[in-house]
C-alpha positions as CSV (number, residue, x, y, z in Angstrom):
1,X,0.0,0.0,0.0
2,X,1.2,3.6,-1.0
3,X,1.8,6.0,1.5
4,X,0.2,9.5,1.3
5,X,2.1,12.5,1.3
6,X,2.0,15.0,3.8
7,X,-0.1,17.8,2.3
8,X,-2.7,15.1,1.0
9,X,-3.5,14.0,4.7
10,X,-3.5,17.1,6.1
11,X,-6.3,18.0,3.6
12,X,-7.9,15.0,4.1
13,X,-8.0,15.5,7.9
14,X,-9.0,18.8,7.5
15,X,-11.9,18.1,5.5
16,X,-12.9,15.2,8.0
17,X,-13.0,17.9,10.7
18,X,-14.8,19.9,8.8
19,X,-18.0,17.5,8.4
20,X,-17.2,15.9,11.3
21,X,-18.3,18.9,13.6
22,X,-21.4,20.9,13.6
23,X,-21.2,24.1,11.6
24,X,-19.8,26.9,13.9
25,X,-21.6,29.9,12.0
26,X,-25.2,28.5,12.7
27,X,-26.9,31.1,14.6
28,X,-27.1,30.3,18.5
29,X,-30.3,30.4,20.2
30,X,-31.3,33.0,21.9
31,X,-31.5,33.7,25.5
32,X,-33.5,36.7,25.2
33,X,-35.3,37.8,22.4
34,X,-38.8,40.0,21.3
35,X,-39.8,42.5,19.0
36,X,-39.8,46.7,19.2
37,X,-43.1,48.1,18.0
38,X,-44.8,51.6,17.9
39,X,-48.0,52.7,17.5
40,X,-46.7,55.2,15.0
41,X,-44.4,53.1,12.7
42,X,-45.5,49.5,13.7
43,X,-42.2,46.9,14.0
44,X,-39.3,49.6,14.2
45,X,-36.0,48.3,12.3
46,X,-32.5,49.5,14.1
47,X,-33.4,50.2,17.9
48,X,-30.3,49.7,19.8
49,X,-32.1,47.6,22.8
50,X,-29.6,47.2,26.0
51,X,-29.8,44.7,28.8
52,X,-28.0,45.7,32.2
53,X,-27.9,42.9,34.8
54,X,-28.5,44.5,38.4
55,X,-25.6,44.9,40.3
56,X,-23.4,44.6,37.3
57,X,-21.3,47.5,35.6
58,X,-21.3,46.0,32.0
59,X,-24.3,46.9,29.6
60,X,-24.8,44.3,26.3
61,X,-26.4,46.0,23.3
62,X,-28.3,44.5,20.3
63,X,-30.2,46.1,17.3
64,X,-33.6,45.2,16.3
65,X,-33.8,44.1,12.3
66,X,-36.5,44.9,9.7
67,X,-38.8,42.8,11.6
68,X,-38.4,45.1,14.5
69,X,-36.8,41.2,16.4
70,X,-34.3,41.7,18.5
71,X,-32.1,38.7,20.1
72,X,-29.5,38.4,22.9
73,X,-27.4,35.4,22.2
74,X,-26.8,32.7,25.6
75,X,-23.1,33.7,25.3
76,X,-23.6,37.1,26.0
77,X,-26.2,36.7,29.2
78,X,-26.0,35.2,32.4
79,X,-29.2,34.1,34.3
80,X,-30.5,36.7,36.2
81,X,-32.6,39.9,37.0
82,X,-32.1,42.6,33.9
83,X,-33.4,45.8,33.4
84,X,-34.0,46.6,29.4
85,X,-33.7,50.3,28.0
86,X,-33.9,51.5,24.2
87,X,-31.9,54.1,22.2
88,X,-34.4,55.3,19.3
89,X,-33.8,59.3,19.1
90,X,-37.5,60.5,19.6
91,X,-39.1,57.4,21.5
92,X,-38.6,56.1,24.8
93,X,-40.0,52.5,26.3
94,X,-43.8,52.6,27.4
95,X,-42.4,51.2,30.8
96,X,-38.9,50.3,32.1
97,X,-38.6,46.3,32.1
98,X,-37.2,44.4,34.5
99,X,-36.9,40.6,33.1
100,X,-35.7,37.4,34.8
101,X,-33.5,35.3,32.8
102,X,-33.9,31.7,33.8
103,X,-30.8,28.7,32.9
104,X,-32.2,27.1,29.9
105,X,-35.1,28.6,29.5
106,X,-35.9,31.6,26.8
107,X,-37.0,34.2,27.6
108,X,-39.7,36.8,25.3
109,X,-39.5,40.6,26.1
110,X,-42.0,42.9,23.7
111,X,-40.8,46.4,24.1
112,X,-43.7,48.9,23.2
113,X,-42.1,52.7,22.4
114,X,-43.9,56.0,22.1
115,X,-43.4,59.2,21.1
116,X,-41.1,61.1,23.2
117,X,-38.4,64.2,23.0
118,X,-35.1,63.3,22.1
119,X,-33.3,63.0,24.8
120,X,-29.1,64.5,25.6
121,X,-28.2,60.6,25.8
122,X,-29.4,59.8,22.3
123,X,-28.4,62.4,19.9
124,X,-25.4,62.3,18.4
125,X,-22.4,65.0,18.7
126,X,-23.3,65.9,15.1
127,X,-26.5,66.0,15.5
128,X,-25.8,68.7,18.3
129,X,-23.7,71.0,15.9
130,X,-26.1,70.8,13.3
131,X,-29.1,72.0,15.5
132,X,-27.3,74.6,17.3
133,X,-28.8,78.3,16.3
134,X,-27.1,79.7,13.4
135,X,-24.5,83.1,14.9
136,X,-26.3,86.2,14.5
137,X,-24.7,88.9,12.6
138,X,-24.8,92.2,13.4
139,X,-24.5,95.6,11.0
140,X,-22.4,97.8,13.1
């Protein structure tokens, strides 16, 4: 029997690897997951929705999709007691959410906005320059 060279059975192991396991780039369930709606608009597409775990200093941020879905991957979450806020300039959430994540279990969180002012936290710097008031000129 003929023995194989080296870069043949390396690509033949690769390639055995690569069937052999589950695809990496299928999407992960999610451990939190709803949809952003308005009255106004209906599903709203880009929302950044943030989940904040109590006690915790580190905030995860996701962006709802032309369904107006949003999803929190398990990775990213611990079990635990969250409280959801939104970033949509001119809305704010109907009601602040607090949510209880559960080990193994999914959890659904709807987020209803309405129409609210913009707010300092979610305008952008140029957003600020550009509705400054224009300088006044004076004839003198």
């Amino acid at each position: 029997m003929r023995a194989l060279s080296a870069p043949v059975t390396a690509m033949a192991l690769l390639a055995s690897l690569a069937f052999a396991q589950p695809a990496r780039s299928q999407a992960q369930s999610p451990v939190l997951a709803g949809k952003v709606v308005s009255d106004a608009e209906g599903p709203m597409e880009g929302v950044l929705v943030s989940a904040r775990k109590n006690g915790a200093t580190i905030t995860v941020t996701v962006a709802s999709d032309a369904d107006g879905e949003y999803r929190f991957p398990a990775s990213r979450l611990d079990p635990g007691q969250y409280t959801l806020t939104i970033r949509a300039a001119g809305y704010a959430l109907d009601s602040m959410p607090n949510i209880e994540i559960a080990p193994g279990r999914p959890t659904v969180a709807d987020l209803k906005l309405k129409p609210a002012q913009p707010r300092h936290d979610q305008i952008a710097n140029a957003e600020w320059i550009m509705s400054a008031p224009a300088p006044t000129r004076s004839n003198g």
